[in-house]
Jmol script that loads the backbone (N, CA, C; Angstrom):
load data "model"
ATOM      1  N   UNK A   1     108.802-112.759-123.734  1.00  0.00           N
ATOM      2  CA  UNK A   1     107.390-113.044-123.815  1.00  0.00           C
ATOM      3  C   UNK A   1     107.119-114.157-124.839  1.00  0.00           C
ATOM      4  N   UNK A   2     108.082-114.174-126.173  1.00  0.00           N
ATOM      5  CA  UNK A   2     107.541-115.224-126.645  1.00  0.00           C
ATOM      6  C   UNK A   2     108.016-116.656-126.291  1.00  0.00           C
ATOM      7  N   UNK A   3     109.341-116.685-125.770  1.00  0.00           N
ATOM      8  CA  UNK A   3     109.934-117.622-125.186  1.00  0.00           C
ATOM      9  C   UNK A   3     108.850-118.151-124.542  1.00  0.00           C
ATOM     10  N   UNK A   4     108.099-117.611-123.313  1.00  0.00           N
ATOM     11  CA  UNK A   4     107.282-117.688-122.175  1.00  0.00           C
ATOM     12  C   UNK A   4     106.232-118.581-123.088  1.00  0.00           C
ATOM     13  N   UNK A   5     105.262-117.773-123.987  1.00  0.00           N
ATOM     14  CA  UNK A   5     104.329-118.050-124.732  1.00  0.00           C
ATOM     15  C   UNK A   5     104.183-119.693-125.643  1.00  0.00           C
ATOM     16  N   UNK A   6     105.542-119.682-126.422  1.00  0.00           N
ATOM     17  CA  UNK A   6     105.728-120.573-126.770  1.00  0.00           C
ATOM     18  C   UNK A   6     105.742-122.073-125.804  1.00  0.00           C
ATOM     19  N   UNK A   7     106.931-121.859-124.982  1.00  0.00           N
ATOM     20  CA  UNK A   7     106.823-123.010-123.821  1.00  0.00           C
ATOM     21  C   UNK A   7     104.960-123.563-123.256  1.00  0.00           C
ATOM     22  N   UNK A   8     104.679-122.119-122.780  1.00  0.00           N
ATOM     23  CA  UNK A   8     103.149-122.630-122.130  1.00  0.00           C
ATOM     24  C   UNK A   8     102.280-123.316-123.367  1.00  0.00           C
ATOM     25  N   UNK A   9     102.642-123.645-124.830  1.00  0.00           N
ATOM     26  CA  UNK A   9     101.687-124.357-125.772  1.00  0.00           C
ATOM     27  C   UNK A   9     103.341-125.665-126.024  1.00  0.00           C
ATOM     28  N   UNK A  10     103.926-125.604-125.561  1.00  0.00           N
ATOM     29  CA  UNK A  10     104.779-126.643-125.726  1.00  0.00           C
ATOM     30  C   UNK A  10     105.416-126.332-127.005  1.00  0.00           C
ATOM     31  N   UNK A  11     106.047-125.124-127.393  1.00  0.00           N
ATOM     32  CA  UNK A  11     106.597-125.388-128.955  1.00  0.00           C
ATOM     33  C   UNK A  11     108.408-124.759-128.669  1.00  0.00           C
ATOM     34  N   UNK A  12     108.330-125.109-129.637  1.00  0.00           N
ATOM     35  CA  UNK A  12     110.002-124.253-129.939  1.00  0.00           C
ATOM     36  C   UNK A  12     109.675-122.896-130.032  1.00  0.00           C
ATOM     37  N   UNK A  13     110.444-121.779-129.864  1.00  0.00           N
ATOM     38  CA  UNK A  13     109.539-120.439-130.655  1.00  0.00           C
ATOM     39  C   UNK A  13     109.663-120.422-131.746  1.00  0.00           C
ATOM     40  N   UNK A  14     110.321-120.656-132.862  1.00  0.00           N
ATOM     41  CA  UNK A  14     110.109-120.689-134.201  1.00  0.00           C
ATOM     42  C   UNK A  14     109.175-121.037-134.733  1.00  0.00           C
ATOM     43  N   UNK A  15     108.303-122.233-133.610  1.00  0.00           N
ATOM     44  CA  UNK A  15     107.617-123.259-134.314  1.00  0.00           C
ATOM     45  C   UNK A  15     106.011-121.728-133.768  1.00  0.00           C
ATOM     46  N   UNK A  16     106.542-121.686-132.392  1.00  0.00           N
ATOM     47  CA  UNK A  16     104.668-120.687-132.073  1.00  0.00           C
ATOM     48  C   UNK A  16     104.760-119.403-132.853  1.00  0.00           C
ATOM     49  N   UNK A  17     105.953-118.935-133.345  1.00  0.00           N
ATOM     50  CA  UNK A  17     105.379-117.843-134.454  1.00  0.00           C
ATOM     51  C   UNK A  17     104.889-118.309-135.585  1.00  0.00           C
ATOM     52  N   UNK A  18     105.535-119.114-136.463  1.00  0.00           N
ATOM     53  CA  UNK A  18     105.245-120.070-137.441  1.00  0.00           C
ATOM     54  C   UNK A  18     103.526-119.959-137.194  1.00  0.00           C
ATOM     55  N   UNK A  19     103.386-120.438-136.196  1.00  0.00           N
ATOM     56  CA  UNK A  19     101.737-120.865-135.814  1.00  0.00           C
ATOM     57  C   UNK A  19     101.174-119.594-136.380  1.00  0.00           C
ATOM     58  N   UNK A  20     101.427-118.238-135.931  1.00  0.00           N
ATOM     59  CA  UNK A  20     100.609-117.639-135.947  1.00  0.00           C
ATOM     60  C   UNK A  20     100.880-116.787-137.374  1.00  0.00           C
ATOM     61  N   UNK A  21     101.837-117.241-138.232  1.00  0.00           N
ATOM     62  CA  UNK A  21     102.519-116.162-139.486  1.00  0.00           C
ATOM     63  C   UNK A  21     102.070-116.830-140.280  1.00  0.00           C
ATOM     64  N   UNK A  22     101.756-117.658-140.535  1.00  0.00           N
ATOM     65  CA  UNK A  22     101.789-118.273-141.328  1.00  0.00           C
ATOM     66  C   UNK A  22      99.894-118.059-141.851  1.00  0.00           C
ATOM     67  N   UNK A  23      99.397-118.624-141.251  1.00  0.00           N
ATOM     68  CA  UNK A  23      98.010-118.280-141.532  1.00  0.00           C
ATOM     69  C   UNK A  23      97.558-116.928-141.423  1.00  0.00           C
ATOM     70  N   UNK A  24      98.268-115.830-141.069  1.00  0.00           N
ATOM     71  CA  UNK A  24      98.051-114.190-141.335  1.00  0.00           C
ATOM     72  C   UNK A  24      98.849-114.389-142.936  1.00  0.00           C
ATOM     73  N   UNK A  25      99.876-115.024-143.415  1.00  0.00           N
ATOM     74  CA  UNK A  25     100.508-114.939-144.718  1.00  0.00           C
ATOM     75  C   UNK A  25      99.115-115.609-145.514  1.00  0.00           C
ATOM     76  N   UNK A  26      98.986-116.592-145.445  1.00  0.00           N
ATOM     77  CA  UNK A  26      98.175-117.220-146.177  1.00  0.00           C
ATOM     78  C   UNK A  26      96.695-116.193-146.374  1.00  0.00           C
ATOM     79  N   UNK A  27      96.277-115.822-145.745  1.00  0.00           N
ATOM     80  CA  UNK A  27      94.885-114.855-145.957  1.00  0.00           C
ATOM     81  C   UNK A  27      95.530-113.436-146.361  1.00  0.00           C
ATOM     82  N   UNK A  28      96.738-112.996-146.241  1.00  0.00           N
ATOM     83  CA  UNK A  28      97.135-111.722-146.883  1.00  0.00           C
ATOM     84  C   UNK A  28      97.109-112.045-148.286  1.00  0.00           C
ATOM     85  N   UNK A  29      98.127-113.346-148.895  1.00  0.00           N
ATOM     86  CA  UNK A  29      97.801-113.750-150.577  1.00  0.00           C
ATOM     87  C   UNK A  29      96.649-113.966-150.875  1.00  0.00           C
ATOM     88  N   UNK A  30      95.517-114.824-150.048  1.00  0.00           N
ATOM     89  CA  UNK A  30      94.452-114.650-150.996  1.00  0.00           C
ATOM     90  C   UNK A  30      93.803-113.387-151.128  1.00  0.00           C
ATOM     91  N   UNK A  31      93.989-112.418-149.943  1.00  0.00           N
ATOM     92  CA  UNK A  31      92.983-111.542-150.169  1.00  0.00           C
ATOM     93  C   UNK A  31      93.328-110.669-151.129  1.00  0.00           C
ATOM     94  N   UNK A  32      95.025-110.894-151.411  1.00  0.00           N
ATOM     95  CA  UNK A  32      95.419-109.806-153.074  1.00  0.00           C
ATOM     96  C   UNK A  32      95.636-111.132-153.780  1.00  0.00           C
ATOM     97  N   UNK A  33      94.901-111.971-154.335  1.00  0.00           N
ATOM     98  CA  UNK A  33      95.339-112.655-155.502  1.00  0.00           C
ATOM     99  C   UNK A  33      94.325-113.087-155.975  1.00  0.00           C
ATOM    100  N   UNK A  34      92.943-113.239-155.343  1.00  0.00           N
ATOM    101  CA  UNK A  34      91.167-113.465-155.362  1.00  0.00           C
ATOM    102  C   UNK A  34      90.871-112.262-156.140  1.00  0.00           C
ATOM    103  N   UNK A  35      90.044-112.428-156.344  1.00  0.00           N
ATOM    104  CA  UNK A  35      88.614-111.326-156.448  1.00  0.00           C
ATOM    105  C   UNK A  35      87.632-111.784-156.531  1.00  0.00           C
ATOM    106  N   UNK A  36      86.537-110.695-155.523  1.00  0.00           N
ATOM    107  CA  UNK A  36      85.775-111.663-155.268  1.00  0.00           C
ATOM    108  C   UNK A  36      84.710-110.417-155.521  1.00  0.00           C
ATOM    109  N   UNK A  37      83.749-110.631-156.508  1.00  0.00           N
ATOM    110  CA  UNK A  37      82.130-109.744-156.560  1.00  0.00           C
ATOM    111  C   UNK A  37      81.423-110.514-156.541  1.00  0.00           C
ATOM    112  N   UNK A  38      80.067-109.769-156.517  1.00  0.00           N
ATOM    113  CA  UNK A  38      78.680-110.503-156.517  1.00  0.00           C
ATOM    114  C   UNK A  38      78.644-111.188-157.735  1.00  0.00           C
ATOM    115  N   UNK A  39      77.141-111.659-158.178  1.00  0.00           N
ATOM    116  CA  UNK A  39      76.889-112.197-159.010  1.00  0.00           C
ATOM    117  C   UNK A  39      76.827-111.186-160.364  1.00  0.00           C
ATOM    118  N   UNK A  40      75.624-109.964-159.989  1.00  0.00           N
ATOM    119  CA  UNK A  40      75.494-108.606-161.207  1.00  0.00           C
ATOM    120  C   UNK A  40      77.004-108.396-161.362  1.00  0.00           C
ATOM    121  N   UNK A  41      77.723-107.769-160.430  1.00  0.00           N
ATOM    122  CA  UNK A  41      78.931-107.616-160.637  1.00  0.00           C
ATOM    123  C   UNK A  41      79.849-108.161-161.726  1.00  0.00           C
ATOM    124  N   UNK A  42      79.823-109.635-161.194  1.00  0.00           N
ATOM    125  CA  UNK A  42      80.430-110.872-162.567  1.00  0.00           C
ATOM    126  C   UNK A  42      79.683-110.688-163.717  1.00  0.00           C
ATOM    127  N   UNK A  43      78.207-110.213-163.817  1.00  0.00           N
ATOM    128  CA  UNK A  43      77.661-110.570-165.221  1.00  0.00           C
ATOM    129  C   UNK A  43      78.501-109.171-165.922  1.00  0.00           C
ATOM    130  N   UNK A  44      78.008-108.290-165.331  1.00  0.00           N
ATOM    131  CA  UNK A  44      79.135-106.471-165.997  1.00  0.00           C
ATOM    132  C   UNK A  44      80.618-106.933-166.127  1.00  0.00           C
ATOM    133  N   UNK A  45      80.945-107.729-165.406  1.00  0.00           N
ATOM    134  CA  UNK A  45      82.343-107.914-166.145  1.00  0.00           C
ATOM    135  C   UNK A  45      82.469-108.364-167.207  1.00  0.00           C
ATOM    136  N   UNK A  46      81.705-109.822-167.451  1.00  0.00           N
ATOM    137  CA  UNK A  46      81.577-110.537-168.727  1.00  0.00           C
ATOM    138  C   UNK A  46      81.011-109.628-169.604  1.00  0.00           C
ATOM    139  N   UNK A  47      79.936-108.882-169.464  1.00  0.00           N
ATOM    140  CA  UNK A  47      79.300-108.078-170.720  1.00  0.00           C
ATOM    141  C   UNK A  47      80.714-107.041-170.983  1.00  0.00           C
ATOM    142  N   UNK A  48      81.335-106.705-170.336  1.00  0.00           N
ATOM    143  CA  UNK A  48      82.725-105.876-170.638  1.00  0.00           C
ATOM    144  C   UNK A  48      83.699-106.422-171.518  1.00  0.00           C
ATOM    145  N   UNK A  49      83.748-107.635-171.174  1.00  0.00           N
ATOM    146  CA  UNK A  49      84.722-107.972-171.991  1.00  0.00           C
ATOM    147  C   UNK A  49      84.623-108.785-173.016  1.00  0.00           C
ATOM    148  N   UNK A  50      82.851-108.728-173.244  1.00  0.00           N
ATOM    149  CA  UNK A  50      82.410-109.356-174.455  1.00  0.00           C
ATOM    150  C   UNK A  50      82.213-107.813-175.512  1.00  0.00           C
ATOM    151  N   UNK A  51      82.270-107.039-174.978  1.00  0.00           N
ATOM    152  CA  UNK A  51      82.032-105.583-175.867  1.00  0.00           C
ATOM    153  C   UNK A  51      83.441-105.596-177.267  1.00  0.00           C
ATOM    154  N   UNK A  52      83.053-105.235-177.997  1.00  0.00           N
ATOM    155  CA  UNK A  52      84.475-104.813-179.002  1.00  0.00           C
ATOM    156  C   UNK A  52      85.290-104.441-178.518  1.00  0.00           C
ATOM    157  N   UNK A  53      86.647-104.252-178.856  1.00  0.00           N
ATOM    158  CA  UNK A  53      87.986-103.371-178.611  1.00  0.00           C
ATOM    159  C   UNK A  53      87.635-102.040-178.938  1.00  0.00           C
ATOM    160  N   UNK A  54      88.590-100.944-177.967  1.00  0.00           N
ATOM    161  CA  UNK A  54      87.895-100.307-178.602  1.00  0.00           C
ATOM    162  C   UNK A  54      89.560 -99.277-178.798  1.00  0.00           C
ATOM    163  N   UNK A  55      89.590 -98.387-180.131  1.00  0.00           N
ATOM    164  CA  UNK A  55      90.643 -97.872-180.382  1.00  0.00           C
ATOM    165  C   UNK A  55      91.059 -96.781-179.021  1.00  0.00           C
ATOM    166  N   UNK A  56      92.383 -96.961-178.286  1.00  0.00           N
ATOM    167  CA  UNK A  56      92.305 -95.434-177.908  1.00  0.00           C
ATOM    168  C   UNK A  56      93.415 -95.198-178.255  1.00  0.00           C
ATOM    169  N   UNK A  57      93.495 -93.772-178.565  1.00  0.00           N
ATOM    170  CA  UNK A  57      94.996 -93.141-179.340  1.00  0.00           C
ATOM    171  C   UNK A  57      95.986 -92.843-179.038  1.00  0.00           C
ATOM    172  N   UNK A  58      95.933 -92.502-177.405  1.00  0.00           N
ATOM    173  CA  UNK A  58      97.119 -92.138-176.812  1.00  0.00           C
ATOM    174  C   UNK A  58      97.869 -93.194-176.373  1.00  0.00           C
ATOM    175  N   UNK A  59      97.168 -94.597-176.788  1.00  0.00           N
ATOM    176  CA  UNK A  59      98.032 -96.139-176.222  1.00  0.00           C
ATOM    177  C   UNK A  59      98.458 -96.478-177.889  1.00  0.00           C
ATOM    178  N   UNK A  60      97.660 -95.984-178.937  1.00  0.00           N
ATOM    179  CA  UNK A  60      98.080 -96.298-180.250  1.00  0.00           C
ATOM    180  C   UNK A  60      99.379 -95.790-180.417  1.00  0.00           C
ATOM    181  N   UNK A  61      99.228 -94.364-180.361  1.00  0.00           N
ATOM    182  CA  UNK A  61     100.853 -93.614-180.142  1.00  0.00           C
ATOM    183  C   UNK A  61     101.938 -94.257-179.449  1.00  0.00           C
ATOM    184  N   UNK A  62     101.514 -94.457-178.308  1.00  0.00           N
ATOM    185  CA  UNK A  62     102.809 -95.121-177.297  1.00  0.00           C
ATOM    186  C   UNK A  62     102.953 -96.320-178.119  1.00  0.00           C
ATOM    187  N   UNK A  63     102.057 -97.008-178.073  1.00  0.00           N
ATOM    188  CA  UNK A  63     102.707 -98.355-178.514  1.00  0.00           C
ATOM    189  C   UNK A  63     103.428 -98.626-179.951  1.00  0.00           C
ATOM    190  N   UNK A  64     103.449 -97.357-180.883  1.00  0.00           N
ATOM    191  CA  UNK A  64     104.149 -97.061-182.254  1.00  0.00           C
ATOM    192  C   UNK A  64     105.185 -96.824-181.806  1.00  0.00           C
ATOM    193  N   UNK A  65     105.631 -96.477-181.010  1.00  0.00           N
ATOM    194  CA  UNK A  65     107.100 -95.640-180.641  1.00  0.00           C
ATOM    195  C   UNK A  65     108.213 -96.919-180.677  1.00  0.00           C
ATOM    196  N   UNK A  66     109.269 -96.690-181.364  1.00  0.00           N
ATOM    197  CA  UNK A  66     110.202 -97.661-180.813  1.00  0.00           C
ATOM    198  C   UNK A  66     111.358 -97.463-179.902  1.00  0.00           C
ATOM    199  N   UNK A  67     111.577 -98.256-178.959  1.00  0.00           N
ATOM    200  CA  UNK A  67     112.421 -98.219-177.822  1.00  0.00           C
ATOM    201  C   UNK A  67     113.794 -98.907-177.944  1.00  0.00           C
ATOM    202  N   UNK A  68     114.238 -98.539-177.041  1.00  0.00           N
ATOM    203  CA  UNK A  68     115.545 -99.087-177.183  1.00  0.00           C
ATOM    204  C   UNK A  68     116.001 -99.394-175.374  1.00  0.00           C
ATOM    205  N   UNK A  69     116.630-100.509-175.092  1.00  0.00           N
ATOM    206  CA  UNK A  69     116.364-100.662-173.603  1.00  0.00           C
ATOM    207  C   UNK A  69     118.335-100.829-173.263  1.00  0.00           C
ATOM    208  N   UNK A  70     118.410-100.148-172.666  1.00  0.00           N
ATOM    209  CA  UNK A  70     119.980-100.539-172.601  1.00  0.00           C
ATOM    210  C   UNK A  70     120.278-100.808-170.811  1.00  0.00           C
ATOM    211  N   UNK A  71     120.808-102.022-170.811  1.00  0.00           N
ATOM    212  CA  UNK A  71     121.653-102.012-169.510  1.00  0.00           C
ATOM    213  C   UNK A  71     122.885-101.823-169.098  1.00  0.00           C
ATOM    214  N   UNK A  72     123.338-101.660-167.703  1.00  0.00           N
ATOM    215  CA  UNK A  72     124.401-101.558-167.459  1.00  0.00           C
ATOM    216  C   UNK A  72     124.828 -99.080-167.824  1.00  0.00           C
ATOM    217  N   UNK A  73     126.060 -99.121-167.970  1.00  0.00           N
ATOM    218  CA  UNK A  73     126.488 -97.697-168.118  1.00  0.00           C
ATOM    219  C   UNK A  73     126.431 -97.335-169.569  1.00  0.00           C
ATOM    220  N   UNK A  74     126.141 -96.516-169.654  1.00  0.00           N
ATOM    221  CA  UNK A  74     125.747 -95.885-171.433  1.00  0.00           C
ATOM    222  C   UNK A  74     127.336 -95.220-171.972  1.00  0.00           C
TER     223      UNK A  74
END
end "model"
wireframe off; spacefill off
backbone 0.3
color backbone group
């Protein structure tokens, strides 16, 4: 079928999937690499991240801890 498909638009088949993968790839990255809100939306973000830091303790803890990362067999 795609053999068939391809020929009736004149392509190689590599080239008529290409056609059609390629622009389903391209709108899959933007639609996870965008974000896209309204306008209120954008202003609550900015007022968010114009707010202070704010302490939380259970990331204070974790992030005191010291690690040790080993690769390979122990």
């Amino acid at each position: 079928m795609l053999r068939q498909a391809a020929e009736a638009e004149d392509m190689t088949v590599s080239a008529f999937i290409l056609s059609t993968v390629v622009p389903r790839a391209r709108e899959v990255v933007h639609r996870n690499r965008d974000i896209t809100m309204s306008a209120r939306a954008y202003e609550q973000f900015l007022a968010e991240l114009d707010r202070p830091a704010e302490n939380v303790p259970a990331l204070l803890e974790l992030f005191s801890r010291s690690y040790r990362i080993q690769f390979g067999e122990s």
